[in-house]
C-alpha positions as CSV (number, residue, x, y, z in Angstrom):
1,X,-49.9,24.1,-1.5
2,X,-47.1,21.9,-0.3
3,X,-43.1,23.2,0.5
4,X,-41.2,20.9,-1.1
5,X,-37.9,21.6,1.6
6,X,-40.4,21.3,5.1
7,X,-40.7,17.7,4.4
8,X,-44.1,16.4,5.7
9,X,-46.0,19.0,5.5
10,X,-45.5,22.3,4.7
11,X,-48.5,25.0,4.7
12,X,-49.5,28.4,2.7
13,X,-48.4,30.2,5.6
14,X,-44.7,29.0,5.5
15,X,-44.2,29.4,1.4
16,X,-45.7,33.0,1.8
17,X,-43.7,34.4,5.1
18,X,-40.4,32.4,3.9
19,X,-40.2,31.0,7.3
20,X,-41.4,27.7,9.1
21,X,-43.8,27.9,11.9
22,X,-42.7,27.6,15.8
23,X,-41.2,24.5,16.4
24,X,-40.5,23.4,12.6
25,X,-37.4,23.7,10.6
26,X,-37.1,23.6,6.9
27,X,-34.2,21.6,5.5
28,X,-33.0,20.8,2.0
29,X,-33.1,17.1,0.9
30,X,-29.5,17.2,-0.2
31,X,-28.4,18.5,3.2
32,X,-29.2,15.2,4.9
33,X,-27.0,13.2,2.4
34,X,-24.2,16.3,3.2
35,X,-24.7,15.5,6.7
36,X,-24.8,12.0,6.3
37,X,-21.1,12.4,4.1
38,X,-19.5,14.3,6.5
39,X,-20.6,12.4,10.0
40,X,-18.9,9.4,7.6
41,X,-15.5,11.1,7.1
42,X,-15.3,12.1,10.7
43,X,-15.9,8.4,11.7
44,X,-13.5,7.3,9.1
45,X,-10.8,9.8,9.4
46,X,-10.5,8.2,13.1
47,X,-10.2,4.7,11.7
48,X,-7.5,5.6,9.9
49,X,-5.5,8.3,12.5
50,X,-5.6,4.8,14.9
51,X,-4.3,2.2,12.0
52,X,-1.3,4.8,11.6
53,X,-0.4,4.9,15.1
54,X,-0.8,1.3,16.3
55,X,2.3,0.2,14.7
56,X,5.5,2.9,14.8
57,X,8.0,0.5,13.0
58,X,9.5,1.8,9.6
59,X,8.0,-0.4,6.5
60,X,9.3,-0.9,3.3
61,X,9.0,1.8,0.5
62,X,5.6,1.0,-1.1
63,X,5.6,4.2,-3.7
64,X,5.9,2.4,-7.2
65,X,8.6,3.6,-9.8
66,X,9.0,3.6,-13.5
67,X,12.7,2.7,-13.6
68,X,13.2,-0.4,-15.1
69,X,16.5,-0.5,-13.7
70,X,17.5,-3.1,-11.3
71,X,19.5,-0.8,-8.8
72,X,16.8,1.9,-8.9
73,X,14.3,-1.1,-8.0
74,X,16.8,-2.7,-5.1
75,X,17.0,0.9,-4.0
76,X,13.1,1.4,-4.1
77,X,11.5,-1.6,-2.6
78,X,14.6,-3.6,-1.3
79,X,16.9,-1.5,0.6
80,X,14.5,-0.5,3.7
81,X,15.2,-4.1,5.0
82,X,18.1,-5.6,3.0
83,X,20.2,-1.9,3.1
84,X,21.9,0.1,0.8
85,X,23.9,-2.6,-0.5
86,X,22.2,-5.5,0.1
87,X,23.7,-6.9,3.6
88,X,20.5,-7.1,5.3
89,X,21.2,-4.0,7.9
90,X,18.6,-1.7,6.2
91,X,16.9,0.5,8.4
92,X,13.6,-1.3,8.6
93,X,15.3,-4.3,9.5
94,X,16.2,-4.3,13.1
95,X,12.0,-3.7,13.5
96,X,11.9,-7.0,12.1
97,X,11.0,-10.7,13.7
98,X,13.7,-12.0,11.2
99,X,16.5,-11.0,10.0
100,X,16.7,-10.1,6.1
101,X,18.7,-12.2,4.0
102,X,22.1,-10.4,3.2
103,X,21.6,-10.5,-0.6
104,X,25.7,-10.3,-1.7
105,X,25.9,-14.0,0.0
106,X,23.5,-15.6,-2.1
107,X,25.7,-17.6,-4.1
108,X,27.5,-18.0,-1.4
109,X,25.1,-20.0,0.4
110,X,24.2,-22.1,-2.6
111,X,27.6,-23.5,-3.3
112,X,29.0,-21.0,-5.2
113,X,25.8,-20.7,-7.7
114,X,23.7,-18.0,-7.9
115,X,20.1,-19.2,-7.1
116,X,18.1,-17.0,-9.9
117,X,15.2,-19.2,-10.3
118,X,14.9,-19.5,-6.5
119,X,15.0,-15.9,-6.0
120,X,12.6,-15.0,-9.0
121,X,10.4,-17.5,-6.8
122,X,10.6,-15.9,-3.5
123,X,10.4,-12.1,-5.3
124,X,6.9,-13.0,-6.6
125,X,5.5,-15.0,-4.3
126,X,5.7,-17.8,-6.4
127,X,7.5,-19.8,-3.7
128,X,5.2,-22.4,-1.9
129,X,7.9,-23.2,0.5
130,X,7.9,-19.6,1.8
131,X,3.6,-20.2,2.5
132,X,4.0,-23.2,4.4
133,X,5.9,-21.7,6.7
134,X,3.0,-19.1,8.1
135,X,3.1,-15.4,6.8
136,X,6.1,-13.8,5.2
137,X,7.9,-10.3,6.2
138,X,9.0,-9.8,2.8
139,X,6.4,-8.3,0.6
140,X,5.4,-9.9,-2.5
141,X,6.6,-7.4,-4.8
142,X,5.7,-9.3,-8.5
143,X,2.2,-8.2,-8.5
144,X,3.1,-4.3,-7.6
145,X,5.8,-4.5,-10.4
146,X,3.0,-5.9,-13.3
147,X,0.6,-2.5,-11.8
148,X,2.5,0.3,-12.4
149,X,1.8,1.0,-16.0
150,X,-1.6,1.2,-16.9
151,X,-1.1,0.2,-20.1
152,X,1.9,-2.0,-20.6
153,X,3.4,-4.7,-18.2
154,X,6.6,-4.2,-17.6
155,X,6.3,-6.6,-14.2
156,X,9.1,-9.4,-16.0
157,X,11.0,-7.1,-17.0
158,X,11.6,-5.5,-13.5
159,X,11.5,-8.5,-12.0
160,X,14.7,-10.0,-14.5
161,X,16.3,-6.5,-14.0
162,X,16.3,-7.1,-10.0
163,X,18.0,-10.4,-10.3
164,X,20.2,-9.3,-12.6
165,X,21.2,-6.8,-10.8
166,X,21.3,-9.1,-7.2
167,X,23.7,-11.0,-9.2
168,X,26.0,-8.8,-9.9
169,X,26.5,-7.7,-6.4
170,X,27.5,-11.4,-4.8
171,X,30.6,-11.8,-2.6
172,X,33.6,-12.8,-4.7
């Protein structure tokens, strides 16, 4: 008769004491893949303590929001680097190798016109002139703002509603 836990061979003996012989242990098949699991999360829970400390700098708020609203969105995914009020002193952005743009001057800087289209551009990472200058700080936030609803896409929307409200808060 075989034991179907002792693996290669198991013996009358065994099945009838409830015990393996000297030298032999009995284990369940699904306590290999159990050990196998956990010896995996130990490795992996590692990985990830050392990813979290490499790099101490503040990043920008990454948790996604419903609003649709564009100071709730400046205040959620803008504001880390480009401040409370859009200046570019937010508190992520002295950890930064460049400066964030102060976002009231935009007009300014583009002769009195605010640069919508431009800044819809460089939002979504739609702006080729931002790739050909190596990797970008900012992150690409058009993508994130089309995967927060599972069923609708409200990505435009929040998108319009930023620039909307980025226009409303230029220097005079």
């Amino acid at each position: 008769m075989n034991n179907r836990y002792s693996g290669a061979g198991g013996n009358e003996r065994e099945e009838m004491e409830g015990r393996p012989q000297e030298g032999k242990m009995k284990f369940h098949p699904s306590s290999h893949i159990m050990m196998i699991g956990a010896i995996g999360i130990v490795s992996l829970s590692g990985t990830f303590v050392a990813a979290q400390t490499k790099d101490p700098s503040p990043k920008p708020n990454l948790e996604l929001i419903y609003s649709l609203k564009g100071p709730d969105l400046h205040h959620a995914h803008c504001a880390a680097c480009h401040g409370p009020e859009g200046k570019g002193n937010g508190p992520a952005a002295v950890d930064l190798k460049t400066k964030p743009a102060d976002l009231t001057a935009l007009a300014k800087n583009n002769g009195g016109r605010f640069p919508g289209e431009q800044i819809r551009k460089s939002i979504s990472g739609d702006d080729p002139s931002v790739a050909a200058h190596g990797s970008r700080e900012m992150p690409v936030w058009g993508p994130i703002f089309h995967q927060i609803e599972a069923d609708q896409d409200f990505g435009n929307v929040r998108l319009q509603n930023l620039i909307k409200y980025l226009e409303t808060i230029q220097q005079k």
